[in-house]
ROMAR-734217 format. One line per 8 residues: number of its first residue (from 1); for each residue z, y, x of C-alpha. Coordinates in pm, 1 decimal, padded with zeros to 6 digits. Each point is the difference from the previous one (the first is absolute). Example, Ala and Ser with C-alpha at 12.3 -4.5 7.8 and 13.67 -1.06 7.14 Angstrom:
<recs>
1	00780.0,-00450.0,01230.0  -00066.0,00344.0,00137.0 .
</recs>
This chain:
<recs>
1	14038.9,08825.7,14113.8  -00099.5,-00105.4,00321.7  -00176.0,00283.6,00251.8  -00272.1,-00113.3,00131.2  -00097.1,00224.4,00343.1  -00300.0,-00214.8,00090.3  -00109.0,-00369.6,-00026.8  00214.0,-00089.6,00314.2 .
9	00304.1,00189.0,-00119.8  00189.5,00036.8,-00331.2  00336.8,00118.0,-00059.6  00209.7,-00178.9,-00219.4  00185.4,00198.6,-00290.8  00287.8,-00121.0,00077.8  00000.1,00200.1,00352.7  -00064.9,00327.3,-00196.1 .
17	00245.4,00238.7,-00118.1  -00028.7,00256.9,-00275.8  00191.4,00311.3,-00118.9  -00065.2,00238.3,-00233.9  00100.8,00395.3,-00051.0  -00082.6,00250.3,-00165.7  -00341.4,00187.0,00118.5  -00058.4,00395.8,00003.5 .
25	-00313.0,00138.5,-00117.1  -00240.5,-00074.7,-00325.1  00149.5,-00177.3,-00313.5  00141.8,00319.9,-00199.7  00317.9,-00147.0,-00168.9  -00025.0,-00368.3,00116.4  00024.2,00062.5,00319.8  00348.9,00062.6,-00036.4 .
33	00135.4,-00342.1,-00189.0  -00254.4,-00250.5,00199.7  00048.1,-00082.1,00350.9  -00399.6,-00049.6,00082.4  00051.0,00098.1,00401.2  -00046.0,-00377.8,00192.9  00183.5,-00083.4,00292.4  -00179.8,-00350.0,00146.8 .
41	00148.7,-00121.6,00334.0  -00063.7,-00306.8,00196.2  00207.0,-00146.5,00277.8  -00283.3,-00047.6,00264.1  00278.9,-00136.7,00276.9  00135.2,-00260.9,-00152.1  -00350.7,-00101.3,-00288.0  -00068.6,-00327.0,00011.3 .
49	-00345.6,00064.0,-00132.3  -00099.6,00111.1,00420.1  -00041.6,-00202.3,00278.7  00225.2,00108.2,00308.3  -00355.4,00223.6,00167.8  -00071.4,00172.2,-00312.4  00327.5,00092.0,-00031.6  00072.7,00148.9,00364.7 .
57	-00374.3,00192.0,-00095.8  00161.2,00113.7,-00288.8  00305.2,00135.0,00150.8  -00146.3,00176.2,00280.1  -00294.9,00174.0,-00209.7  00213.5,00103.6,-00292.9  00288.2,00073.9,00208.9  00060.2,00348.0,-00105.9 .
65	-00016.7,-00110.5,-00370.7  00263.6,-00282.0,00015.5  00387.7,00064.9,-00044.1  00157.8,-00304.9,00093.5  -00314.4,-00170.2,-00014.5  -00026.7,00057.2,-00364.3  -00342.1,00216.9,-00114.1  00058.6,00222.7,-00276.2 .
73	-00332.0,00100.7,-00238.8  00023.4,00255.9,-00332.1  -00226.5,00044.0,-00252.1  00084.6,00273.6,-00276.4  -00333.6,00145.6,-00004.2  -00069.3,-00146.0,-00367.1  00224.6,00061.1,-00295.9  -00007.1,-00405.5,-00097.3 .
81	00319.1,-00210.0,00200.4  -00286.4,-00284.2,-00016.6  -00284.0,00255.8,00170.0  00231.4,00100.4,00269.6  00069.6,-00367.1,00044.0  -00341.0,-00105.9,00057.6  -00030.8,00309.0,00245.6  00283.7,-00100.6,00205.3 .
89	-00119.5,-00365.0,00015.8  -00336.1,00126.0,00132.8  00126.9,00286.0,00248.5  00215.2,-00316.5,00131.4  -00270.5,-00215.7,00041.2  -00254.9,00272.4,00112.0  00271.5,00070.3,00258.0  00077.2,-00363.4,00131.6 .
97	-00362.2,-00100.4,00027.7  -00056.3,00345.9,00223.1  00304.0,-00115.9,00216.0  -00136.8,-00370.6,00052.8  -00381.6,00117.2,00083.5  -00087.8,-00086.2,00370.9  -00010.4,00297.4,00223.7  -00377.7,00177.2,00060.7 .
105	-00119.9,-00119.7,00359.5  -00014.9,00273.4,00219.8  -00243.4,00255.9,00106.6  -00170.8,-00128.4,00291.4  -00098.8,00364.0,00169.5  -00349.2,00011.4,00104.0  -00225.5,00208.4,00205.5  -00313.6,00241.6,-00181.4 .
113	-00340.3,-00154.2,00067.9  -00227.9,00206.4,00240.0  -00223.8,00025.3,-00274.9  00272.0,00185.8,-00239.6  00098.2,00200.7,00300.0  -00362.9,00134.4,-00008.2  -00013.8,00066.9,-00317.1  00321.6,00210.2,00001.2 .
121	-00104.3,00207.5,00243.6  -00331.2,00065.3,-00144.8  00201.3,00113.5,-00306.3  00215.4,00197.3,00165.0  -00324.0,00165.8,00166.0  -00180.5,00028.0,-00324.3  00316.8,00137.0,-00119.7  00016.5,00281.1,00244.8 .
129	-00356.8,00063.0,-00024.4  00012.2,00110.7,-00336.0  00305.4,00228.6,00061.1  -00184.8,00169.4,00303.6  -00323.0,00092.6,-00277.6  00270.6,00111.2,-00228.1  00142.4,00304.3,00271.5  -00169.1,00347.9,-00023.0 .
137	-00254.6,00013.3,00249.8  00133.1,00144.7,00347.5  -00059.1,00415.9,-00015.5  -00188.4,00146.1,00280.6 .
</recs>
């Protein structure tokens, strides 16, 4: 089954590797005799599925999750093979279409209106107003 990351962008199946092991936690006795823990990987340096800019975005963003630029996803959070599968498949996706989003323009830094200026410092003298009336009156 095709992964489909968004309308521009699917993986094909082919491209994706699976391997399964056993998982640790929940699943009393079965646990021990089914391998439900889901190993999906995907071979983003050499996927035909990318064009030649979403792949350098790719590898620089996910850098530190690539080992040989292969990424590596698990899933053994549910006790099902076929859960953990659909997990993986999602985490993969969720994680591709986060590296191929364009970067946030940045912050332009701007300068505090004179009118906000005024009203910070009649806060601040408000402010200090009301501590003054607060202190014990000055014994004479």
């Amino acid at each position: 089954m095709d992964l489909e990351v968004s309308p521009a962008l699917t993986i094909p199946a082919s491209e994706l590797g699976w391997r399964f092991s056993r998982s640790s936690g929940p699943g009393g006795q079965h646990v021990n005799t089914s391998d439900s823990r889901v190993e999906l990987f995907w071979n983003v340096a050499e996927s035909a599925a990318l064009t030649d800019d979403q792949r350098m975005l790719l590898i620089t963003r996910l850098a530190r999750r690539l080992i040989a630029g292969v990424i590596t996803v698990t899933a053994s959070e549910r006790r099902s093979q076929l859960r953990n599968r659909e997990l993986a498949l999602a985490k993969l996706a969720e994680l591709v279409a986060a590296g191929l989003t364009p970067a946030a323009a940045p912050r332009r830094p701007t300068k505090p209106t004179r009118g906000s200026g005024r009203r910070h410092l009649a806060a601040k003298q408000q402010r200090s107003e009301t501590k003054r009336q607060r202190q014990r009156p000055p014994a004479e």
